[in-house]
Structure formats: structure tokens, C-alpha cells
N, C-alpha and C positions, 0 to 999 in steps of 0.2 A: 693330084696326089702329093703329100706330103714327104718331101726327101728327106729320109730319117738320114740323122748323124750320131755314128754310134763308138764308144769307145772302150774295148777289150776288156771284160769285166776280170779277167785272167790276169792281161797285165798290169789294171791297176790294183789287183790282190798284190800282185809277186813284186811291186814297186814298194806296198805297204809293206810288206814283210821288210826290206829293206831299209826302208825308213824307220821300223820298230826296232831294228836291231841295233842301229847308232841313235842317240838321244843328240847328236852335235847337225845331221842331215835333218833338212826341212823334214817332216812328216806329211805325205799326199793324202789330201783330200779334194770329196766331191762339192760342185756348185752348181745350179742351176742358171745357164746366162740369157733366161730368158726374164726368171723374178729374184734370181739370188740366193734362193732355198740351198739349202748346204743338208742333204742326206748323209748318212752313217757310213755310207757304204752307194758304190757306184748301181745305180737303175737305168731302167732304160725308158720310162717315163717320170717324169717329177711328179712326184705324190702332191705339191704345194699348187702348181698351176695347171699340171695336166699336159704340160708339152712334150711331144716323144722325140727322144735324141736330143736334148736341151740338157743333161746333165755331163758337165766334162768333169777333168779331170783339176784342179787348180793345187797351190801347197799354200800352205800356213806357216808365217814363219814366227809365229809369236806363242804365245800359249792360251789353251785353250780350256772354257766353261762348259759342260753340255753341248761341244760341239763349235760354241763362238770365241772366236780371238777378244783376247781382255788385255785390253793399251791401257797403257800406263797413263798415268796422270801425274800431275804435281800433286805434294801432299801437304797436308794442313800445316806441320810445323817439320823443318828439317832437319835429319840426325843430326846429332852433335857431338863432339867427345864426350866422353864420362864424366873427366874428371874437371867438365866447366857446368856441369849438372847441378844443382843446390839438394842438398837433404834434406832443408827446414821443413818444406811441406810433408815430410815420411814421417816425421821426429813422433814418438810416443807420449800423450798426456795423461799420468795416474789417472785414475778413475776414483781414488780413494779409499777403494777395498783391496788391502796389501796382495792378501793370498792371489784374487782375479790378476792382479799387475803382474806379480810374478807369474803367473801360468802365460800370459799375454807379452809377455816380454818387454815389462814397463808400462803398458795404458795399452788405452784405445788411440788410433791412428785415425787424425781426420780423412774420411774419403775408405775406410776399409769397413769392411763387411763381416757382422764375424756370425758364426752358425752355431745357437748353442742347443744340445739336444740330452732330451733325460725323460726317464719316466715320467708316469704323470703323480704330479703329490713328494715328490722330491723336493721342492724348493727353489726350481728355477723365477718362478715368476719374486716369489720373496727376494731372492736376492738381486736381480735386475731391475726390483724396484729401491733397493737402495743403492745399486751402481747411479741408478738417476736423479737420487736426490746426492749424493756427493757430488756427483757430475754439475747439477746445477747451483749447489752450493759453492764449487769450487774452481769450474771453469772457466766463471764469466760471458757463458751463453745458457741457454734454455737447454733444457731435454725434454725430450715429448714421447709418453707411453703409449702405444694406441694398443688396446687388448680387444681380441675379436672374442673372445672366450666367456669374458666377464664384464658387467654394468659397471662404470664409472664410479657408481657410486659402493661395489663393492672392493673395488681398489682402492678409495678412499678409506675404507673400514682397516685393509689390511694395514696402506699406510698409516694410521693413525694409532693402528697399536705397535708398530715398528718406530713410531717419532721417526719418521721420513717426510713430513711437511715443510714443502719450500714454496716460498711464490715462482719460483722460475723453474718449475716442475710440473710441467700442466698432461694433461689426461684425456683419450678420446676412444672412445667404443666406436669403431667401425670393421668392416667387414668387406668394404668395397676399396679396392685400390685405385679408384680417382679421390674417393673420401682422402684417403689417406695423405694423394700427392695436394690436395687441397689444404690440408692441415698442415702439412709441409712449408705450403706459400703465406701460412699466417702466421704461424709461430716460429718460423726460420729457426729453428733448434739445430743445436752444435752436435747432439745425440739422439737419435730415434730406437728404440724397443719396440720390435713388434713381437706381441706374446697372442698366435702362433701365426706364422707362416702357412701354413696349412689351412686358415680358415678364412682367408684373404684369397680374394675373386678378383676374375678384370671378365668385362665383359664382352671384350673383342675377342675373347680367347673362346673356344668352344671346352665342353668337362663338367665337371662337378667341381666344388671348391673343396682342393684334398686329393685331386686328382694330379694324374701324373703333367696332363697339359698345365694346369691353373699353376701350380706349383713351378713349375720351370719357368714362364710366363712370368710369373708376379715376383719372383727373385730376380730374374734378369733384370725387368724395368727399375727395384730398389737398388740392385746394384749399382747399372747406369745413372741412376739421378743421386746415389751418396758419391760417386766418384765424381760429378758434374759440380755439384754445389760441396763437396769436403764434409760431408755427413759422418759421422761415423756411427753405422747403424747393427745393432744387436738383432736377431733374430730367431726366436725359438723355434725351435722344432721338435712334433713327436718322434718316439722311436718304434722301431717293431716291436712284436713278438722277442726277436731274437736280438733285440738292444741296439738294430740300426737304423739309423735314419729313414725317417718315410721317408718318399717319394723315390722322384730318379737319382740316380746317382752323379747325375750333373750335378744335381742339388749343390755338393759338396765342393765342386770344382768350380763353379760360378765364383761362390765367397774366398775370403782373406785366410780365417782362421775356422777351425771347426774343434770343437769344445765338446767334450763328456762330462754330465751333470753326474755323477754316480753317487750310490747311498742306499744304506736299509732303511728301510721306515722303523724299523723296529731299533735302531741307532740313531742315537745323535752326530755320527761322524757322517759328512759329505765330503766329495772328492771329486774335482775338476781336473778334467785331464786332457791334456792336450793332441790333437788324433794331426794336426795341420796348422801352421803356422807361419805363413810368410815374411812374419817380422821379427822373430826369435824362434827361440828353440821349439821341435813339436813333440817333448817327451817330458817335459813339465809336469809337474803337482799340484795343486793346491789343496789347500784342508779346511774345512768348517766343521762348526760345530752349531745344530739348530738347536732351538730354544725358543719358548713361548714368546720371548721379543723379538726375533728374527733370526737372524744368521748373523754370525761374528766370524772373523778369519781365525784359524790356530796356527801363531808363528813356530809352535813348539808343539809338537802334536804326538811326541813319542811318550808322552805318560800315559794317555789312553789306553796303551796296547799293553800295560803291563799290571802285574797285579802284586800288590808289596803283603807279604807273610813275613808273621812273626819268627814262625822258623820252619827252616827247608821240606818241601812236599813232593812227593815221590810223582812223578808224571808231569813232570815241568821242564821247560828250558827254553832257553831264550836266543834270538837268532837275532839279526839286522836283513832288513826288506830294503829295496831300492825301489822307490813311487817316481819316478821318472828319474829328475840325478837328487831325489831328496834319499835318505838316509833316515829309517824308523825302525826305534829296537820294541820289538814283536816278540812275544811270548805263545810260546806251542805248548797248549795243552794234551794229553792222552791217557784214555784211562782203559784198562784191559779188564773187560769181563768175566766172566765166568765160564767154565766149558761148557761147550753144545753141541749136540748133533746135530749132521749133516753139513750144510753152508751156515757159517757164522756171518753176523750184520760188519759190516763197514760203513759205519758213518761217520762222515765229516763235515767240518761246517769254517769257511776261509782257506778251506785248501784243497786242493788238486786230489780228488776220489785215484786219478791212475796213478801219481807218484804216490802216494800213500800203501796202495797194495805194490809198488815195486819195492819201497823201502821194508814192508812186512818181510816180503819173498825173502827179501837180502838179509835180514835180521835174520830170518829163521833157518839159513841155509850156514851164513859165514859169524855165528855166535855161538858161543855152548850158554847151555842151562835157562834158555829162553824157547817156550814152545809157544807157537801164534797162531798156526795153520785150525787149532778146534778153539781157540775164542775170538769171544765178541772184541771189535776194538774202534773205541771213539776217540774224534782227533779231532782240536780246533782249536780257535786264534781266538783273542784276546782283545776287545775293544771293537766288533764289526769289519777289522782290517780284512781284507783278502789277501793271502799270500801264495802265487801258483809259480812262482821263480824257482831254478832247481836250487839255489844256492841253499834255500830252508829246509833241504834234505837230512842235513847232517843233526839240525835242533831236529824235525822230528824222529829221524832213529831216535837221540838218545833220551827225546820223551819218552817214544813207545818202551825201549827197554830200561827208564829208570821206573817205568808205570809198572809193566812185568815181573823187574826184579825189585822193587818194592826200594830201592835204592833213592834217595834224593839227592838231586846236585847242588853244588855250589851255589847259591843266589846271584854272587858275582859272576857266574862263567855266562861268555856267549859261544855259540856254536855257527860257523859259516861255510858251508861248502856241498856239491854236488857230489853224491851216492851213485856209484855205477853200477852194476848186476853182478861185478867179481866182491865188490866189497868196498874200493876205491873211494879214496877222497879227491874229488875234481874240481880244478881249480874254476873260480870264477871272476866275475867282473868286479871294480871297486872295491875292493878289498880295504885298502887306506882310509877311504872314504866313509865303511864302514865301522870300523875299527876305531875312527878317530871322534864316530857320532856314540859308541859304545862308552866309550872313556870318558867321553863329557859326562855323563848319566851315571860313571860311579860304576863301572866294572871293571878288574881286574883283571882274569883272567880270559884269554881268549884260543879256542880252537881254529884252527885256518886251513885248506889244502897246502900241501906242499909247491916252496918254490912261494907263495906270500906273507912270510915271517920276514920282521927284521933283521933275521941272519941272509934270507936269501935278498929282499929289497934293498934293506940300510938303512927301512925309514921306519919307524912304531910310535905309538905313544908310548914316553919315557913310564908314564903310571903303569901302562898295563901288561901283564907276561902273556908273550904272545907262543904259544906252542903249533907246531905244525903235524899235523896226524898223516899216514899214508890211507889208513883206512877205518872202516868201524870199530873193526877190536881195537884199536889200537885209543880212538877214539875215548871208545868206555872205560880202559883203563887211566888214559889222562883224567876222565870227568870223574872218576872214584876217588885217584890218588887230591883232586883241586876239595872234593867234597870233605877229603879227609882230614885235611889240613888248616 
């Protein structure tokens, strides 16, 4: 008979408890000292060899994996101070397309990853194929396209009515990511594009290509080999239904930078916007403008949004939008219908459907001689722009009621500021900033919350009269008396 050796399953619980309640005392665990097996928790035979009374009581004094002690090693390269670190290899290299470098915070960085994602038919692939002919026209290395999407030779047709033809711009239809890391070892390219991410497979991975596996899979391994060899690699990606990126959400956290392609099809304005950026700012702008030869950058983008009359038109006014820290004077259209029974339409088009019926509410509560509640009433921007900041409250109140009371404003006035439910004019951000993009462009007159005048600041443009409103009436009377004058 086998002399079982046994040890108090009770006491070694009430030792654990002990051990769990200081993190500085060894923490007790089980071992088997016949093969070594290490259970969860103390038995009274070993699950691994089968011996009864072979499992004591042992402590761990290290930390611990799924149960095993993880010892330390030496590491491949050792810390060092910060400030004996070199920056040369982080430095940013233009890309040659101004608006991409501004939203990127100067270039592309050898060794980073950047995520860019948009609709489909937006114009991402157009313009990352001329990020790659500037790239190889100007960096003194290769770029290499690979499009899983599209034949080689329909890339060429794009390029070719873009004039993006370089010899050091070369091109490869694959689909399979050893393809890919093969094309890598021929053409050792300074820049890689792959247009999409999503259509790109590895075959050690189990999934569908598009899948959530393949997808985390085949971005990890392009990350790992741009960080190994200083690649600095683009990569498209679709978006949902709901404008966000397929896949998982690692997706996003794997990469450098994570990029918004934005744009109507039905405009020529596109907008890159910056969602993540580890090497500059991540609330950046950029502006394009598409056109039969390709995409071109807009360094000056605030004429789009406005529309020049002969002379002043009732249902207009004009605000300043903040697109990351850029600064664009936007013009708010509104036209008042007709009466109707029952529920009147509210449509709009570049702006916010629920700030539009608060600013109605407010008009028709804290105004006289303005009735809104029985008509129709249309609201919208001017050049494709979207504006859903509160700041654009104040233009459209005094659209809606210079469209109502048949009144037109000043050509010169801008309006800035947030509308609260009493009536209120609510101060906002960048006010200076706005104000000083307004005055470039030739307006004088300016509306602002109170407490952002250069009486309360100390600072304005000397050109323009900056008036401070408390609220909407007060508001419409300024924009009558600027209209009158």
C-alpha cells in the first residue's frame, strides 16, 4: 500500500489568501515533486503523472505566465539616457504633396506605418499614386505600389493620365503577402502603398482575406518588416457602413498614423483628416481639390465656401469653421418657405439637423416678428464643406431670420459664436485665429461672444470692427444697424 502524503487543502487556501493580500510576500503555490507539474490549486493526486500525495505546497518568488515563473534575461540592446538617443532616424521626408505633409506633420517617417481609410471612389488610390511618383522622383529611393484591387496595367492607364510616370515608381498586382514581402526583397523601395489592406492574405493565418484574423495578421507582419528595414509604408483601408474602419480595432493601434480620406462625390472638395498621429499634431486638415488630371493640394481653400453677389441677399451670412487648427470662412445659406400644415420639412445639407431645430426653437421663442414653428425651412453650406461646430450657431440664426425677415446683411459681416436655449451668445475656441483668417479675405465687420473683443483680449485685426453680442436680439440689431451703413 501506497503511503499517501497529504497537505491541508484548507491551509494552503488560507496561506493564499494571505499572500493575495500583500503583492511584497512570495505568493504560495502548488508543485508536483514527483514530475514537477505545477496545478492551480492544491489536489490530492497530480492530474500530469497520476501520483497520490505528490503535490505540496512550494512559493514562487518571481512572476508569473499561466501559472510559470518568467526569468529574466539580458536584452538585445540596453536603456540608455534619452538625451544620448539621436532623432535622425524619426526626422520626417516631404512627400511632395504640401496639403498630405501638413496633415502628417512634415512627410512620411522612415520605419512608420501610416492607415489611410475612405470611401470607395473618393480618391484615395489617385492620390497615393502620386504621393509615389513625388516620392520616387524626389527621395532618391524607389516606391513600390502593390494594388490587390486593380491590374497593373489599369494603374498604369490612371497614371498616365495623372503624368505620374517615373522609372523609380514600379508597380505589382498581388494579393498574397509573401508575394508581397518578395517584391520587397527586389525592389528594396524607400516607400511601399498597399491599396488595400483588406485584400491581402498570408496563408499561415486561418480566415477569409477581409477577415478579422487575415487583417490583424498581415498588418502586423508589414509593420514588423517597415520598422526592420525603415520602410515607410501607406496602407488603404475600407471603411463601414458607418465611416469606420473595417476590420478590428487593433487595426488602428498596430499603425503610426491613422488618416480620414473625406469627400462628396458630388464636390470637388476632399478632406484628410487626421484621427492618430504619433509624429505631429492628430487634428490637422488637409484640402484637395479632384479634377480630371488628378488631385492637387488647396493651400487656400476658403474661396470655395463662399459665394460673391453683386449685391446683398436676404438668407446669407457667413461664419469661420475650425477643420482641425485651419481656419475657413463658410458661408450659411437659409431659405424659409412657405406655411403648412401640420409638421413642416427641415432640411439641411453641411450642418447639424439637431442644432438647427435648437437654433429655430431659440429664434422663435427669444425674437419678435419672426414665426418658424408652421414653415418649411432649408439650411446649408456653401462649397461641400460640413460645418457641425457650435461655434456656426450665431451665422445660422442670423441666416434663418435675415431669410424670414426678408432683411440682407452686410456682405462684409462674419458671425462667431455658440446659441444657448435662453438666447445666449457662448463663447468659443479660437476666436483670434478666426478673426485674423476673416480679415485676410476682406471683411470688416465682425460679431463675437462676449469677453472675445479687443476690448476684452487686447488683440483684433486693426482692419476689422469687432463687436461683442450677449445674445440673438441683440445680435440682429448689430447685423441691421452693419447692413445699414
Amino acid at each position: 500500500m501506497t503511503t499517501s502524503r497529504s497537505t491541508s487543502p484548507r491551509g494552503g487556501a488560507a496561506t493564499g489568501s494571505r499572500g493575495r493580500a500583500s503583492a511584497r510576500e512570495p505568493r504560495p503555490a502548488y508543485e508536483c515533486d514527483a514530475c514537477g507539474h505545477q496545478p492551480p490549486k492544491w489536489v490530492g493526486r497530480c492530474p500530469e503523472c497520476g501520483e497520490w500525495g505528490s503535490v505540496v505546497e512550494s512559493t514562487i518568488t518571481g512572476p508569473t505566465v499561466s501559472g510559470r515563473v518568467v526569468s529574466s534575461r539580458m536584452p538585445a540592446e540596453p536603456a540608455r539616457p534619452i538625451a544620448t538617443i539621436s532623432a535622425a532616424p524619426a526626422r520626417a521626408r516631404p512627400t511632395g504633396v504640401s496639403e498630405l505633409d501638413r496633415v502628417l506633420g512634415g512627410g512620411l517617417v522612415p520605419g512608420a506605418v501610416v492607415l489611410l481609410a475612405g470611401e470607395p471612389g473618393v480618391g484615395k488610390s489617385t492620390l497615393l499614386l502620386d504621393v509615389a511618383q513625388q516620392w520616387a522622383a524626389g527621395a532618391g529611393s524607389p516606391s513600390l505600389v502593390v494594388s490587390g484591387e486593380e491590374s497593373v496595367s489599369q494603374v498604369r492607364l490612371r497614371a498616365e493620365r495623372m503624368g505620374t510616370l517615373h522609372d523609380q515608381l514600379y508597380l505589382a498586382a498581388e494579393s498574397d503577402l509573401a508575394a508581397v514581402l518578395g517584391h520587397l526583397d527586389a525592389v528594396k523601395p524607400g516607400l511601399l502603398v498597399l491599396d488595400s489592406v483588406q485584400t491581402i492574405s498570408t496563408t499561415g493565418t486561418e480566415g477569409v482575406p477581409g477577415g478579422v484574423t487575415q487583417v490583424r495578421a498581415v498588418t502586423a507582419a508589414l509593420v514588423s518588416v517597415a520598422k526592420e528595414r525603415g520602410i515607410a509604408t501607406v496602407l488603404v483601408g475600407h471603411v463601414t457602413k458607418d465611416g469606420q474602419v473595417a476590420g478590428p480595432r487593433v487595426l488602428e493601434h498596430l499603425v503610426d498614423v491613422v488618416l480620414h480620406f473625406e469627400g462628396d462625390k458630388h464636390s470637388s472638395l476632399r478632406l484628410v483628416r487626421g484621427v492618430k498621429n504619433r509624429f505631429g499634431a492628430a487634428d490637422e486638415v488637409g484640402c484637395f481639390e479632384m479634377h480630371e488630371g488628378g488631385i492637387t493640394s488647396l493651400a487656400d481653400p476658403s474661396g470655395l465656401f463662399l459665394t460673391r453677389y453683386s449685391e446683398p441677399v436676404p438668407g446669407t451670412c457667413v461664419t469661420v469653421a475650425m477643420e482641425g487648427r485651419r481656419a475657413l470662412v463658410t458661408e450659411v445659406q437659409a431659405l424659409i418657405g412657405a406655411t403648412v400644415a401640420g409638421s413642416p420639412r427641415r432640411t439641411v445639407s453641411g450642418l447639424d439637423s439637431a442644432r438647427l431645430a435648437m437654433v429655430l426653437a431659440v429664434l422663435q421663442r427669444r425674437t419678435e416678428r419672426l414665426t418658424l414653428h408652421d414653415r418649411e425651412v432649408f439650411a446649408a453650406t456653401v462649397g461641400g464643406i460640413r460645418v457641425v461646430e457650435p461655434a456656426a450657431d450665431l451665422a445660422v440664426a442670423l441666416a434663418v431670420a435675415s431669410g424670414g425677415l426678408n432683411l440682407a446683411i452686410a456682405p462684409h459681416l462674419v458671425a462667431i459664436g455658440e446659441v444657448g436655449l435662453t438666447g445666449e451668445v457662448r463663447r468659443v475656441g479660437a476666436v483670434p485665429r478666426r478673426l485674423a483668417e476673416a480679415a485676410r479675405l476682406g471683411f470688416r465687420v465682425a460679431l463675437v461672444p462676449p469677453g472675445c473683443g479687443p476690448q476684452s483680449t487686447g488683440a483684433g485685426p486693426e482692419q476689422m470692427k469687432v463687436m461683442e453680442v450677449t445674445d440673438v436680439r441683440s445680435a440682429l440689431q448689430h447685423a441691421a444697424r452693419a447692413s445699414a451703413e
